[in-house]
C-alpha positions in Angstrom: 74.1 85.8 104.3 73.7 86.3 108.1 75.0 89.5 109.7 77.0 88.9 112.5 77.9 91.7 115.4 80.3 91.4 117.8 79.3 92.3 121.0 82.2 93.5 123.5 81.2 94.0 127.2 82.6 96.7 128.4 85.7 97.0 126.2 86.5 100.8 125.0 88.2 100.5 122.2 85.9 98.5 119.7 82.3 99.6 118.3 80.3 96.6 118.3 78.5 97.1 114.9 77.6 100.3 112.5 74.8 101.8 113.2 72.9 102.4 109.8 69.1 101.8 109.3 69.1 98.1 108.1 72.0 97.1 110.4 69.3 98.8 113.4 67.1 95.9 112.7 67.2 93.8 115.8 69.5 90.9 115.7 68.4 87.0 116.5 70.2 85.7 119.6 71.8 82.6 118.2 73.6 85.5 115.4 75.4 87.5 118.5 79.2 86.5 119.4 79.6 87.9 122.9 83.6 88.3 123.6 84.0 89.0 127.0 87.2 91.7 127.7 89.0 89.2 129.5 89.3 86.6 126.6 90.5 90.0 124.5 93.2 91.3 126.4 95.6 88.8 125.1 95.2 90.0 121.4 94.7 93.5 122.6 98.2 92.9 124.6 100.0 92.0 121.3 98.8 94.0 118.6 98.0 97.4 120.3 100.3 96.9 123.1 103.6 95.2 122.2 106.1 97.8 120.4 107.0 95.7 117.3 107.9 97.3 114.2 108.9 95.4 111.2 110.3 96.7 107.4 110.1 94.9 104.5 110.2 95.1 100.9 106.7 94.0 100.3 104.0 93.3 103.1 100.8 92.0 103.4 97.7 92.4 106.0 94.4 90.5 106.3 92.4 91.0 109.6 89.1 91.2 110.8 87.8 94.8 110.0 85.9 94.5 113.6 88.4 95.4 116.6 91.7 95.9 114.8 90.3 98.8 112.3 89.8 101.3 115.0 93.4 101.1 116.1 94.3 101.2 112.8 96.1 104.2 111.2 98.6 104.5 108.3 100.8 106.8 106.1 98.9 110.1 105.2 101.4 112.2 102.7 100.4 111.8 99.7 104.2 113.4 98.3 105.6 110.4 99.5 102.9 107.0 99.2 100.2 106.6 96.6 97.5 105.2 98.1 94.4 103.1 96.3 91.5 101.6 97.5 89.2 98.2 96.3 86.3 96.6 97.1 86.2 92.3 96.2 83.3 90.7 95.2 83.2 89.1 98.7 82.8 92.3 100.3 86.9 92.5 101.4 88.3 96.3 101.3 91.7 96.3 100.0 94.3 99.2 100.4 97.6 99.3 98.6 99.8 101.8 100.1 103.0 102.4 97.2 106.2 104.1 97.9 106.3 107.0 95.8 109.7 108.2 97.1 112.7 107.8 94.7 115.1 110.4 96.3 116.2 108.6 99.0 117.6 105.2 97.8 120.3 104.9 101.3 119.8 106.4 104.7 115.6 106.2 103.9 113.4 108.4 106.4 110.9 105.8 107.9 108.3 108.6 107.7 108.6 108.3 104.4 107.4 105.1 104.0 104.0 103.2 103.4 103.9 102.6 107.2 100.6 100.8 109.0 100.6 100.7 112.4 98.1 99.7 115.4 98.2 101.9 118.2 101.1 101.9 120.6 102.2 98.2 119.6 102.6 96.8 116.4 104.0 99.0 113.2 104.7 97.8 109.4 106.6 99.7 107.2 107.7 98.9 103.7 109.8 99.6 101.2 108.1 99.3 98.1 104.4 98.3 99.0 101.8 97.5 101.8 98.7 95.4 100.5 95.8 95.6 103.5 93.1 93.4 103.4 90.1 94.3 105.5 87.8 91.5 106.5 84.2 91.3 108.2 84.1 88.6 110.6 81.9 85.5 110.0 82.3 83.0 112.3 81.9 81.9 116.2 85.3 79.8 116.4 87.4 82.4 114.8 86.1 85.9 115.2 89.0 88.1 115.4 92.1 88.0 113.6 95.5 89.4 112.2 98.2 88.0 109.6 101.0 90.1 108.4 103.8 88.5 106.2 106.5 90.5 105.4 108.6 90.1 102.8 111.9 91.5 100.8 114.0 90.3 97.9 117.5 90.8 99.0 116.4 88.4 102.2 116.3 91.6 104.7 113.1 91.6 106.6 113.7 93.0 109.9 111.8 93.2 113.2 112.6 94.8 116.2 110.5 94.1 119.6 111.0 96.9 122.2 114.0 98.9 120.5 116.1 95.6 119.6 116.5 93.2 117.0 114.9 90.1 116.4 115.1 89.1 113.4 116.4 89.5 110.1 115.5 86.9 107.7 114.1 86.5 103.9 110.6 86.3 105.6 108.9 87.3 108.4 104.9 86.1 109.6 103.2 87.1 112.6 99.3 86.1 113.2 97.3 86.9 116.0 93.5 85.1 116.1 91.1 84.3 119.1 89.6 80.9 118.2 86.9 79.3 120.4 88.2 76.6 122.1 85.5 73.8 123.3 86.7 72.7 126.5 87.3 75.9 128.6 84.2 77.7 126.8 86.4 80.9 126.1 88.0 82.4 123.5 91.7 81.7 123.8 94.3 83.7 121.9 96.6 82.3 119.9 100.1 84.0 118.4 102.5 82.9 115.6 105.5 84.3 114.9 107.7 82.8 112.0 
């Protein structure tokens, strides 16, 4: 299987690669993805950037381990969320973050939560259970990306954008991917939000 690095000029917040002895070993040119910082600050913009904080019952995160895990952080109180890790056969790290708290059944601390969150911007919390699936990128045309879905069973998945509310609905899917696109010869970023 090839290795693939990404390679981010002069972008702060990303480490291109781990340095270990065999990933050292100098990499063939046709195996680099260069992503300039300009075709980044788009997804940089929405993920680490734009306060969004949605609750669930049950979410679930896959992403790229490359760009996003670095912003990443996540419920540390071990009192309140059980917290258990996996590695699949393909290499994907999983991380199941359980509520642990019975006390509170009304009036629930958020801090009390399995809560994942990126920075400044974007923040999941969840009632019940947070499912995190970390990724290594693989390919040129998509490189870099985020999908949460959120969901509860009494249809009450909420999201707020900036303090207010945007939605409240059985469902909730947000994705945020760079994909090559042909005919500019850039990465362009593409959000959903369902």
């Amino acid at each position: 299987m090839k290795r693939i690095c990404l390679i981010l000029l002069l972008f702060p917040v990303f480490s291109a690669c781990e340095s270990t002895p065999k990933n050292d070993e100098p990499i063939p040119d046709d195996e680099i993805i260069t992503i300039p910082p300009e075709d980044l600050e788009p997804i940089a913009t929405f993920v680490f950037d734009t306060r969004r904080i949605i609750a669930a019952d049950y979410i679930r995160i896959e992403l790229t381990s490359q760009f996003f895990e670095s912003k990443m952080g996540s419920t540390r109180d071990l009192r309140f969320v059980e917290r258990k890790h996996a590695v699949l056969k393909d290499g994907t790290r999983v991380i199941l973050l359980r509520n642990r708290n019975k006390d509170q059944l009304t009036n629930i601390d958020p801090d009390l939560l399995p809560r994942v969150y990126f920075d400044q911007g974007l923040e999941l919390r969840a009632y019940s259970d947070i499912v995190i699936h970390l990724k290594s990128s693989r390919t040129k045309n998509n490189p870099l990306y985020l999908d949460v879905t959120a969901r509860s069973l009494d249809g009450d998945s909420k999201m707020w954008v900036g303090g207010r509310l945007e939605k409240q609905q059985p469902d909730i899917h947000i994705r945020s991917q760079l994909l090559w696109n042909e005919d500019r010869e850039r990465y362009v970023h593409k959000p959903i939000i369902e």
